[in-house]
Every structure is written in structure tokens, then in C-alpha cells.
C-alpha positions as CSV (number, residue, x, y, z in Angstrom):
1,X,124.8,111.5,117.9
2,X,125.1,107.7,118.8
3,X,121.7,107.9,120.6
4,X,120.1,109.1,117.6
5,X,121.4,106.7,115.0
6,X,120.4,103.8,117.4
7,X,116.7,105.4,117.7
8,X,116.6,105.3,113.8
9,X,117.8,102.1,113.6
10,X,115.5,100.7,116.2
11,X,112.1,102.1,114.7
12,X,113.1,100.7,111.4
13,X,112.5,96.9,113.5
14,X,109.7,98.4,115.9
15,X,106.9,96.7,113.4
16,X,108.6,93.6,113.4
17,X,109.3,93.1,117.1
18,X,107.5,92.2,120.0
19,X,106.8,95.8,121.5
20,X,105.5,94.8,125.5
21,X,107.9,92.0,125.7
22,X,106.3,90.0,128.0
23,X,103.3,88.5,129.3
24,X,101.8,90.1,132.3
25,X,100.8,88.6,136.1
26,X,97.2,90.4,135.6
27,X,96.8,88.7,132.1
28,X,97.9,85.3,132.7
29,X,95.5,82.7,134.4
30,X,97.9,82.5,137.6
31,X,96.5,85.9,139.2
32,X,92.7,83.8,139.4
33,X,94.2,81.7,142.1
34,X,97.0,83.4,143.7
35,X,98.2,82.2,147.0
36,X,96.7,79.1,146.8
37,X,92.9,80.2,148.3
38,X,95.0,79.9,152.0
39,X,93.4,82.9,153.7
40,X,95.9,82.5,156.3
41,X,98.0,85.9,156.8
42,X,101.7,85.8,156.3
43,X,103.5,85.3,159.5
44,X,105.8,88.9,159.9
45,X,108.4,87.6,162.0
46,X,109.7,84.8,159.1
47,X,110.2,88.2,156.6
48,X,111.8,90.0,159.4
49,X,115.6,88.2,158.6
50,X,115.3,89.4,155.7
51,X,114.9,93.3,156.3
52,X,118.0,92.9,158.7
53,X,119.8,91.1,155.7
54,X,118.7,93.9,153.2
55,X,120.1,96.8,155.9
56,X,123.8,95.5,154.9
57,X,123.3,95.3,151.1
58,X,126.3,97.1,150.6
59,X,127.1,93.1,150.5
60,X,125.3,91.6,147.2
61,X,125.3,88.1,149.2
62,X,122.9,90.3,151.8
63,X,120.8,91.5,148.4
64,X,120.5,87.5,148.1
65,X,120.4,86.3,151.4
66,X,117.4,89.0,152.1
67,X,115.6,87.4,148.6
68,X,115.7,83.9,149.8
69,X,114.2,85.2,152.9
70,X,111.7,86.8,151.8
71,X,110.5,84.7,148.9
72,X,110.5,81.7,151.5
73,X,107.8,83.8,153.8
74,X,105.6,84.2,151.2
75,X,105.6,80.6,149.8
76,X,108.4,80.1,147.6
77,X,110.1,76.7,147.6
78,X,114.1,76.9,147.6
79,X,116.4,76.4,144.8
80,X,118.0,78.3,142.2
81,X,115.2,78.4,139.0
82,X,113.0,81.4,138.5
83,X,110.3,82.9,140.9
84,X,108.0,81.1,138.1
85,X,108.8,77.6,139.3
86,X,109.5,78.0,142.7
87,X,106.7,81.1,143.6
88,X,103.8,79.2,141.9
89,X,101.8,79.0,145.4
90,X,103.4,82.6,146.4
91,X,100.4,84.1,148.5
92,X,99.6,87.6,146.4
93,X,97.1,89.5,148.9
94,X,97.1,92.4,151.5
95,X,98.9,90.3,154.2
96,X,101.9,89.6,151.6
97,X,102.2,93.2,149.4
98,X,105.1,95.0,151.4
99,X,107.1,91.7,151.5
100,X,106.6,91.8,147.5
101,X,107.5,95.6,147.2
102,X,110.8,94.5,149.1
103,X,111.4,91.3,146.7
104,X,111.0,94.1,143.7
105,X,113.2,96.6,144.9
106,X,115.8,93.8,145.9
107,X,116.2,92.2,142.8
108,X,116.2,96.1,141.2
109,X,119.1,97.1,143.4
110,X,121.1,93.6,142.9
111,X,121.1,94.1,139.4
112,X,121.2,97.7,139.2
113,X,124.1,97.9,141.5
114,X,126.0,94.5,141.0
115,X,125.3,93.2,137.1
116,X,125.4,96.0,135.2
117,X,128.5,94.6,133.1
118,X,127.0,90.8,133.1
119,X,124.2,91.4,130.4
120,X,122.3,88.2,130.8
121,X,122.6,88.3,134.8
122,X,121.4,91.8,134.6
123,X,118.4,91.0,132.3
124,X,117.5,88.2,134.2
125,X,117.7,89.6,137.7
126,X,116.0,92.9,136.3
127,X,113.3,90.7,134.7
128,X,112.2,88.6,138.5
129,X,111.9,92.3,139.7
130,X,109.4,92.7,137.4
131,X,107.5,89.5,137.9
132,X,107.3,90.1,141.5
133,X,106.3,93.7,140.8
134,X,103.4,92.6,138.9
135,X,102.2,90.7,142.0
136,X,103.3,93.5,144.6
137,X,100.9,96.0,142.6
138,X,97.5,93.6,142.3
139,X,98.5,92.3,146.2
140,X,98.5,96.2,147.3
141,X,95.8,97.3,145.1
142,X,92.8,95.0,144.7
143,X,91.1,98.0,143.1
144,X,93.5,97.7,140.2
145,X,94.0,94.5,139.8
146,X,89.9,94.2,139.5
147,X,89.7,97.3,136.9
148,X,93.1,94.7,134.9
149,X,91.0,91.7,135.2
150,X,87.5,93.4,133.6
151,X,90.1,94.2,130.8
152,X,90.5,98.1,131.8
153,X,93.3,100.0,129.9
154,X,96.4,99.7,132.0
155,X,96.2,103.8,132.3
156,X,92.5,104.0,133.8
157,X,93.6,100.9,136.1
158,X,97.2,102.3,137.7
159,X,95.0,105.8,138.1
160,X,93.3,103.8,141.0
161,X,95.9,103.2,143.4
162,X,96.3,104.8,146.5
163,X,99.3,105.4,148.6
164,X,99.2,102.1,150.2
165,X,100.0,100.7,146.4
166,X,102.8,103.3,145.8
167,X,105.7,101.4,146.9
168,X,104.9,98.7,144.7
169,X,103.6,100.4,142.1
170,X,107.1,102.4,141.8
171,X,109.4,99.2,142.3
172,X,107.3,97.4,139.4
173,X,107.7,100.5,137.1
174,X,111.4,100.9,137.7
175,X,112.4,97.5,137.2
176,X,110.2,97.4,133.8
177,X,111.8,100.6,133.0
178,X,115.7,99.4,133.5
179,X,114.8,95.8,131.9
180,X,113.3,96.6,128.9
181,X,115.6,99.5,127.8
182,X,118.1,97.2,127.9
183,X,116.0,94.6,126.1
184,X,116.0,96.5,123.1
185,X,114.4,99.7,122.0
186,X,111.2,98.6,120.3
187,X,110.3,96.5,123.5
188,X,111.2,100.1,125.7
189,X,108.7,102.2,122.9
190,X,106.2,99.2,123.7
191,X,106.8,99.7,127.7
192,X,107.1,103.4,127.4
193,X,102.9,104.4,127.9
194,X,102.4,101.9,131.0
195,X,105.8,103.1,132.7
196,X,104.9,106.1,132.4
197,X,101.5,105.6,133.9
198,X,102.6,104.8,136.7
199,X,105.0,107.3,137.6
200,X,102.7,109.9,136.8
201,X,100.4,108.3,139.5
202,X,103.3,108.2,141.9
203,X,104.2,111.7,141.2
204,X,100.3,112.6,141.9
205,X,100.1,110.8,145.2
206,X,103.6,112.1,146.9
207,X,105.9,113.9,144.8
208,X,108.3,113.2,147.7
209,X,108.3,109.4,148.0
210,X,111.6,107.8,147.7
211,X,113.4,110.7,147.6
212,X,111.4,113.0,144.7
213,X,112.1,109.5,142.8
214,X,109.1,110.3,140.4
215,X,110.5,113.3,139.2
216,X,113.6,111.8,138.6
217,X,112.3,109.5,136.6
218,X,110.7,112.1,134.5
219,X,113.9,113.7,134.4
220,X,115.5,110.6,132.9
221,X,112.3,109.9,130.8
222,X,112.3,113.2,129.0
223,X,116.0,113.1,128.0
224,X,115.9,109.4,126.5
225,X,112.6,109.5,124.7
226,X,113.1,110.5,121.2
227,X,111.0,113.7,119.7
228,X,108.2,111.8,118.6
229,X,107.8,109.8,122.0
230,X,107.8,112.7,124.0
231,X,111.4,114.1,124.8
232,X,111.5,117.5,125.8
233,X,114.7,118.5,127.2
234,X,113.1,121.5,129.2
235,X,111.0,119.1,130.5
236,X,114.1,117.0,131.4
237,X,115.7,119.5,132.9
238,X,112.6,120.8,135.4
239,X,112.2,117.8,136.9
240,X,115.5,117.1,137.5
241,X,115.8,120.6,139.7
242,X,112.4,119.3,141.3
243,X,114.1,116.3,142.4
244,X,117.2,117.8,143.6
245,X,115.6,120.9,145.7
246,X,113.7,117.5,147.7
247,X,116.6,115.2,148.0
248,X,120.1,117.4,147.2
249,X,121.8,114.4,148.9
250,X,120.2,111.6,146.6
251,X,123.4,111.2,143.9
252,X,121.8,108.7,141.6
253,X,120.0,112.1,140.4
254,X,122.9,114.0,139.4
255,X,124.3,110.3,137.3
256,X,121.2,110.3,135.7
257,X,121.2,114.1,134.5
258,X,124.6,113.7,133.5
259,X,124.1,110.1,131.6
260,X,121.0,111.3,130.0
261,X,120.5,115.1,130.0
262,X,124.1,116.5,129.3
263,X,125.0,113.9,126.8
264,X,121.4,114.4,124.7
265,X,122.8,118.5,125.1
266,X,126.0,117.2,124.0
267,X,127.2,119.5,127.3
268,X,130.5,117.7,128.0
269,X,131.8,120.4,130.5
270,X,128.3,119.3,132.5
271,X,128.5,115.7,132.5
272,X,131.9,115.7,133.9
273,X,131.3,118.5,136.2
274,X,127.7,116.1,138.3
275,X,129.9,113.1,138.1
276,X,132.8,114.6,140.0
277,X,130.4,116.3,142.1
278,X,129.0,112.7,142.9
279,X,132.7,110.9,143.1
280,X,133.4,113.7,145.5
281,X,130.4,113.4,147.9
282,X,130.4,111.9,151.1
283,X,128.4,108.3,150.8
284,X,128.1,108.5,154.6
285,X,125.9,111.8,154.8
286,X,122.5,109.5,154.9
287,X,123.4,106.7,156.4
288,X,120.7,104.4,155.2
289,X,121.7,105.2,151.9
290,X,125.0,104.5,152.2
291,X,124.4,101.4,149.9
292,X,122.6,103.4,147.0
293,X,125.6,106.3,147.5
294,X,128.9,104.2,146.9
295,X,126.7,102.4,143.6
296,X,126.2,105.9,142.4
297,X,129.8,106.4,142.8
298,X,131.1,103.4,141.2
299,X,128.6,104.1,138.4
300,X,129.7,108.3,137.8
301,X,133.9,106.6,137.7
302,X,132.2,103.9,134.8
303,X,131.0,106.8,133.1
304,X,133.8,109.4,133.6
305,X,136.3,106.2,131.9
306,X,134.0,105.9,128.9
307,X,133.2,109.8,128.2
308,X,134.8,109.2,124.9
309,X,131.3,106.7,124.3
310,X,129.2,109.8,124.9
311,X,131.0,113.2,123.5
């Protein structure tokens, strides 16, 4: 298959390349003095804009608008360079770590949903989700972000969060997930342990949260990952039904299995058959996720034209 011959291709460079990708918030120098020492908690009301704005994302100038909002509430100057020169005095702490949860999932829903064709856009939108993910997960966990700091193994650190860090802690590990598989596949393999890490935590503090989303990671996770990194298409498929029996109406589920489990089965009668079942369903039946609904649509039609890329 295509997947395969790409895997081979890809560990034949994994020596040579750069396998985590990037330099983390908990191992640069900025996380000594986030926030400036202001003790001062974040004022709500200046964040609330943007949660209206984020309610009609269905808009991608919402996604943006609600962004600018928020990063403004936390600290961020205005302009149009990177969170890493306008968020330098960003306040990371308690008072600030749902505002950063929302930044994180923002910027993964405005590239997930709106720059999936626009490579660069994509990677660089995917890539501020993860900068701001980092400091949503050491703001909601202090616990973790003191086990990073004494130079803890990212595992034993992310197995101290507690609910209150969940959020966070799954926003970060999304958007790493989504950037660096389509950075390449050596810098995915080099992601792969602390991704999932942190799913296994979420999936250990409420297999529910964000409807059953751990599991459909896992799902996705066990189909992609080649034999020797894991892969286990039972596996796949388990937590795939896991997810489903929670959230039946959650259709990113069913464009994941298809994408991922049916083409690694080379089961071309079952990809088509969940993407129709998607393009059929009615994005209205939960209302706040309309949004997510009609990209899950637009994403099983993207698939459906290029099914000759896949069987």
C-alpha cells in the first residue's frame, strides 16, 4: 500500500532528522518567568468576546476574531507575527489556563477545518496551537510543569494531571498530533511516546470528555502507527466502537475510521459506506456542534473524490 512504502521510506531518514521537532515551553528559559511576576488575576469579562465570537465559528473570521480576543486578555500585543513575539509577557498561571485551552483548541479547529489544502498556513496555524498548548498544560497543572522543570520524563510528568488540566492537556496533544504528522514522519515517530502519554492520561481521568475523544484518538493512533510503533488494527477498531457507543452523533469518528482504519484494511466497500453515512447526517442534531458537523462533512466529500489515492 502507499502508507507502507512512505513508512519505509521515512525510517530510512528517521536517524538523520530531527525526531521532536521543536523546542518545548517547559524546556526553554521563558516558562521561569511567565506572565511577567504580575500576580494580578486575568480580568474574565475581556475573554468573554471572545467565547461569543468562537460560538459562530462556522465563520473562520469568528475562529480569528475569538484568537485576537483572547490572546489580547491574556497579554498579547496586536499584530500579525507569532504568539512568540507578541505573547512574550502572556500571563501562564491558574487565572489564565482555560483562556489558553480555548487559544489551543482555536487555532486546532481553524486549521483543521479551514487550511487543510494551504500546507504552510496549516502548519503554521497547527504549530501556535501547540505553543499555546504547552503553556495551557503548565498554567492548569503546576504539578506537571514542576515534575518538567526537575527534568522528570515527560511520561511520569503528564501522569500528574488532574481533571482540571484535561482540557488543556488534550488540546496540546491534538494539535502536536495533527502538526507533526504533517511535518514529516520521523518528527511524528519522535512525537509519537509523549502524544500518547497524554491521551492515555485523558482516557484514565474521563473516558467521556469531549465526546469519548480519547478513544478516538486511539482509534486513529492504532491504524496509522506502523507494526513496530504499536499498530494493532483490533486495537484500532475497539476504540473506535468505544467512542461511537458515547458519542454516535460525533462524525469526525466515523472520517477517521474510514481515513485510517478501512484504508490500512484496504476495506473499500467500508470507507465509502461511514463517509456517506457522515455526508448524509444531519449537522443540526447537536447544535453546538454544528461547526465541527459540516467540517466533517466537507472533509468525508474530500475524501470520497480522492478514493482512488487510497484503494
Amino acid at each position: 500500500m502507499k502508507f507502507d512504502r512512505f513508512v519505509l521510506a521515512s525510517v530510512a531518514t528517521l536517524a538523520l532528522s530531527a525526531c521532536a521537532g521543536r523546542t518545548a515551553y517547559w524546556e526553554s528559559k521563558d516558562s521561569d518567568s511567565a506572565g511577567g511576576g504580575d500576580t494580578t488575576a486575568v480580568d474574565s469579562s475581556a475573554a468573554a468576546p471572545g467565547d461569543a465570537a468562537w460560538a459562530q465559528r462556522g465563520d473562520p473570521a469568528k475562529v480569528q476574531e475569538a484568537i485576537a480576543i483572547w490572546e489580547k486578555a491574556v497579554g498579547c500585543t496586536e499584530g500579525n507575527t507569532s504568539p512568540a513575539d507578541r505573547c512574550k509577557n502572556a500571563k501562564v498561571d491558574a487565572s489564565t489556563a482555560k483562556v489558553l485551552a480555548n487559544i489551543t483548541h482555536a487555532y486546532y479547529f481553524w486549521a483543521d477545518s479551514y487550511l487543510r489544502a494551504d500546507e504552510d498556513a496549516y502548519l503554521t496555524t497547527m504549530d501556535r496551537g501547540v505553543w499555546w498548548g504547552e503553556r495551557a498544560l503548565a498554567a492548569a497543572s503546576p504539578e506537571f510543569k514542576e515534575k518538567m522543570a526537575s527534568k522528570a520524563k515527560f511520561y511520569e510528568a503528564i501522569a500528574v494531571i488532574e481533571k482540571p488540566a484535561m482540557e488543556a492537556a488534550y488540546w496540546y496533544a491534538a494539535a502536536l498530533g495533527k502538526w507533526a504528522k504533517r511535518k514529516s514522519f520521523a518528527v511524528l515517530l519522535g512525537q509519537k511516546d509523549n502524544i500518547k502519554a497524554t491521551m492515555e492520561r485523558v482516557l484514565e481521568l474521563d473516558p467521556e470528555f469531549y465526546h469519548a475523544a480519547a478513544h478516538r484518538y486511539f482509534g486513529a493512533f492504532y491504524s496509522i502507527a506502523p507494526g513496530f510503533a504499536g499498530g494493532d488494527l483490533k486495537k484500532s477498531q475497539e476504540h473506535f466502537d468505544k467512542s461511537l457507543a458515547v458519542a454516535p452523533y460525533y462524525l469526525g469518528t466515523k472520517v477517521l475510521m474510514a481515513e485510517h482504519l478501512a484504508t490500512k484494511e484496504d476495506d473499500e466497500d467500508k470507507f465509502k459506506q461511514l463517509l456517506q453515512e457522515v455526508i448524509d447526517a444531519d449537522p443540526n442534531a447537536v447544535p453546538e456542534l454544528q461547526p465541527e458537523a459540516v467540517v466533517e462533512q466537507q472533509k468525508a466529500k474530500e475524501l470520497l473524490a480522492n478514493i482512488d489515492e487510497f484503494f
